[in-house]
C-alpha positions as CSV (number, residue, x, y, z in Angstrom):
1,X,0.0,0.0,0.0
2,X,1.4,3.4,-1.0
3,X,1.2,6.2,1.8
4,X,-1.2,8.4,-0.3
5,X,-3.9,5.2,-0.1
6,X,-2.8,5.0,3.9
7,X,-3.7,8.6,4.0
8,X,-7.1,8.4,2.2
9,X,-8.1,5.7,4.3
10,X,-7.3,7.4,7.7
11,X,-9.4,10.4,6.5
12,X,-12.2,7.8,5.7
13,X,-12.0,6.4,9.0
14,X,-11.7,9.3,10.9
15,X,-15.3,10.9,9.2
16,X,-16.8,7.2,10.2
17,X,-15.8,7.3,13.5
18,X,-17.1,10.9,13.8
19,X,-20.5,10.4,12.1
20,X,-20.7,7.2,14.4
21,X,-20.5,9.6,17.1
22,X,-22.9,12.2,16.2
23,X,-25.6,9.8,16.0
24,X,-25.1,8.1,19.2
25,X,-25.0,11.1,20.6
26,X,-28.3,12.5,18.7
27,X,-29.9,9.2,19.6
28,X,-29.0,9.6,23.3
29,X,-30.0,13.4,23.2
30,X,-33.4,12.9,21.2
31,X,-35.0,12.1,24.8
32,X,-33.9,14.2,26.7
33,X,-35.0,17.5,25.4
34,X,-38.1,18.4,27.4
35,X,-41.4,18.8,26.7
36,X,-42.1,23.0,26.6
37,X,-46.3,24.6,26.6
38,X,-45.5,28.0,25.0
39,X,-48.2,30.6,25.6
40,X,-48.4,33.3,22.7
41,X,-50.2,36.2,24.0
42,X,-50.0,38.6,20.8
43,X,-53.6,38.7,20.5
44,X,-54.9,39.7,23.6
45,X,-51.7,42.3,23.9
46,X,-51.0,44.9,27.3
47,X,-53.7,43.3,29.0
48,X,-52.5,39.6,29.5
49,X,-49.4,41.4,30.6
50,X,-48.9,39.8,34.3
51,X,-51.3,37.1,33.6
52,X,-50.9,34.3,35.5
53,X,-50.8,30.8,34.2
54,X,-51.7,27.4,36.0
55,X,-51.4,24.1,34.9
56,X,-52.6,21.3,36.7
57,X,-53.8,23.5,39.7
58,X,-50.3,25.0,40.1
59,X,-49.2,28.6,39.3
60,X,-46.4,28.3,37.0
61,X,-45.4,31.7,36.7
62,X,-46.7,34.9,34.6
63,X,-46.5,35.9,31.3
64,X,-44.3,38.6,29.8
65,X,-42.4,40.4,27.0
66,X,-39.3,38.9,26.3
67,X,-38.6,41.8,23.7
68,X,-40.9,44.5,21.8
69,X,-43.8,42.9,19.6
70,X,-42.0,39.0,21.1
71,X,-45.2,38.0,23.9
72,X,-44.2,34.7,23.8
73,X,-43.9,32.7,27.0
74,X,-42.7,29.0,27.3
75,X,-43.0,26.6,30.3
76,X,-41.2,23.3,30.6
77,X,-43.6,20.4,31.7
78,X,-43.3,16.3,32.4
79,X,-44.6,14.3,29.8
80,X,-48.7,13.7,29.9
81,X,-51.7,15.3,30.1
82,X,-51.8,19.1,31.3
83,X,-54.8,21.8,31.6
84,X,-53.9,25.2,31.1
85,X,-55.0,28.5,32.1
86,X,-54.1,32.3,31.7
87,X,-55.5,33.8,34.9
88,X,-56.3,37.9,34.9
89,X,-57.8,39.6,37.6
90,X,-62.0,40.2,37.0
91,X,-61.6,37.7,34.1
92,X,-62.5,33.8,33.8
93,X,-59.8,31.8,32.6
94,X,-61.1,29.0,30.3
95,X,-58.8,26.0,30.3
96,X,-57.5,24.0,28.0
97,X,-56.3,20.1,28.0
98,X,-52.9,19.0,26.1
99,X,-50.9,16.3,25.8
100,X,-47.2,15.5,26.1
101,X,-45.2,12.6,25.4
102,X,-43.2,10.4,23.0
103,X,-46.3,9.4,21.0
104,X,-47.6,13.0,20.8
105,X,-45.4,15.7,20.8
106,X,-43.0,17.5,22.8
107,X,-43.8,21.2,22.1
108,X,-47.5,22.7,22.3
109,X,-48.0,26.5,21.3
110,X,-51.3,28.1,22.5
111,X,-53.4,31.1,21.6
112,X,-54.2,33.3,24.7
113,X,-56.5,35.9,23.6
114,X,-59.9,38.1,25.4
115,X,-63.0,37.3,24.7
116,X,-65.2,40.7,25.8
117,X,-68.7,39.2,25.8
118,X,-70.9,39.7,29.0
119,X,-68.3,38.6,31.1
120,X,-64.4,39.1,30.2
121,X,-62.7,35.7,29.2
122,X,-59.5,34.4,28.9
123,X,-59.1,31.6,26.0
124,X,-56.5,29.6,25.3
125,X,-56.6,28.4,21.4
């Protein structure tokens, strides 16, 4: 064997043993990435500012601006089934039911907008 075909086959080797790599690693990676309910609050604007969400009976934190025109909120959960609610002060919050998991999917995005009927509303989409 001549050194040029020792050198070509060390390069060969070398990209095997890399790509071998990345997908063990994406394989191993794959399930661990969290399962995320993002809120997007666009709709109903200034006034879900603050809002508070719960899921599954727990306050989880409130929603806000991450930048100008960006009301976008994410929340990481467990795997299953969740209801959701945007709580604001004088409003109802109407909930909503999702589910997470391996046979679903791992990211939800929701609508949060005001309905100003009779009574004020929050509604999740």
């Amino acid at each position: 064997m001549s050194v040029q075909s020792l050198r070509s086959l060390r390069w060969r080797a070398a990209i095997m043993v890399l790509a071998a790599l990345i997908v063990v690693a994406w394989i191993l990676m794959s399930g661990r990435g969290g399962y995320l309910i993002q809120i997007d609050y666009s709709w109903g604007g200034e006034f879900l500012d603050s809002a508070v969400v719960v899921i599954n009976r727990d306050t989880v934190g409130v929603l806000h601006q991450y930048s100008p025109g960006q009301r976008v909120t994410g929340f990481q959960v467990e795997p299953g089934e969740h209801v959701v609610s945007v709580e604001v002060e004088g409003c109802e919050g109407r909930p909503d039911t999702v589910s997470l998991g391996p046979r679903e999917t791992r990211f939800v995005l929701l609508m949060a907008d005001v309905d100003d009927g009779y009574r004020c509303r929050v509604l999740l989409r």
